[in-house]
N, C-alpha and C positions, 0 to 999 in steps of 0.2 A: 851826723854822728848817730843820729835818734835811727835810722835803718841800718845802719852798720849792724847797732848793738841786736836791733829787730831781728835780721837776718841770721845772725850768729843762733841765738836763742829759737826761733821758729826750725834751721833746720835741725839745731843739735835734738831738739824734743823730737821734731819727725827721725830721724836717722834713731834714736834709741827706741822706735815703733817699730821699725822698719829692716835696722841692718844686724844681721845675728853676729855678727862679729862685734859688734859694737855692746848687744844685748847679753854674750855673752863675757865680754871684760867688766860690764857692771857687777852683773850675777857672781865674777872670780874674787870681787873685791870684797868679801865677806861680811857685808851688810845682812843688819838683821831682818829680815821679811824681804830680802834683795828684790826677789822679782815685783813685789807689791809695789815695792818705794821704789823702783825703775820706773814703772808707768806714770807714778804720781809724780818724780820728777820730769819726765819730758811730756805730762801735760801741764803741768806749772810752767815750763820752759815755753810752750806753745798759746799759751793762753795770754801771758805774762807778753812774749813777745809782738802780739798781733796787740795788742794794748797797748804799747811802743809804738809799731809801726803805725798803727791810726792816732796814736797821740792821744788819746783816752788813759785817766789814773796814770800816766807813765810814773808819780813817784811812788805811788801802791805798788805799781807793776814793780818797780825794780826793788822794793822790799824784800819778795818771798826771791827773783832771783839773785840776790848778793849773799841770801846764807846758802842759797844749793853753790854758791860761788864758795865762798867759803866753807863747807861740806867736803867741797869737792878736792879744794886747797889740802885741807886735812887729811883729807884719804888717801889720795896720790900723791903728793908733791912732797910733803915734810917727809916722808918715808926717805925720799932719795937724799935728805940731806946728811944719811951716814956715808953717802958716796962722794962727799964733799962738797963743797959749796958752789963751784960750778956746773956741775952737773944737775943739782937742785934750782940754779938761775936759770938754767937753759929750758928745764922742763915743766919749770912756774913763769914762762914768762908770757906768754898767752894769757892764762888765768889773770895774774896781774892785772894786765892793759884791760880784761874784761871788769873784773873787779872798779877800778880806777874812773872807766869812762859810766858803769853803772853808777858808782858815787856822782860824779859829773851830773848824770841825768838824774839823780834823786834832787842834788843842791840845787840847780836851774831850774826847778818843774813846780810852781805853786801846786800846795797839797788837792787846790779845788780843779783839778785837770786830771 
């Protein structure tokens, strides 16, 4: 589970370096300092996740990524829940499972790791 979550977070951080399509649906999301808080999130994402992957801090690690989890929740997903409630399950349901299995790794991780 500990690489799954690794791999999710390592490429999401690189692909928000990397792919302009990606770089430019954060930047549409009308965040304030967007482009700033874009790098800062997918270097938290990349830093956080290779932290995981070596199993070093993994419960610090999954701190700072549960609220860009939750951030992220807020921004995109509750929007669509004026398109009714399925539409809003289908397109929070990734988030979720990340959210969920981050909790997982924070409960099982003594804090001294």
């Amino acid at each position: 589970m500990r690489y799954s979550v690794a791999y999710v977070y390592i490429i999401s951080g690189l692909m928000k370096l990397i792919s302009a399509d990606l770089q430019n649906y954060f930047l549409s999301l009308g965040l304030p300092y967007s482009h700033q808080l874009m790098y800062i999130v997918a270097f938290v994402e990349l830093i956080c996740g290779v932290l995981i992957l070596i199993n070093k801090s993994v419960k610090k690690a999954t701190i700072p990524l549960i609220i860009i989890m939750i951030g992220a929740f807020l921004v995109t997903k509750v929007p669509v829940l004026h398109s009714g409630f399925m539409p809003f399950a289908f397109n929070a349901r990734l988030d979720i499972i990340m959210l969920v299995l981050l909790f997982i790794l924070y409960s099982r991780n003594p804090s001294t790791r």
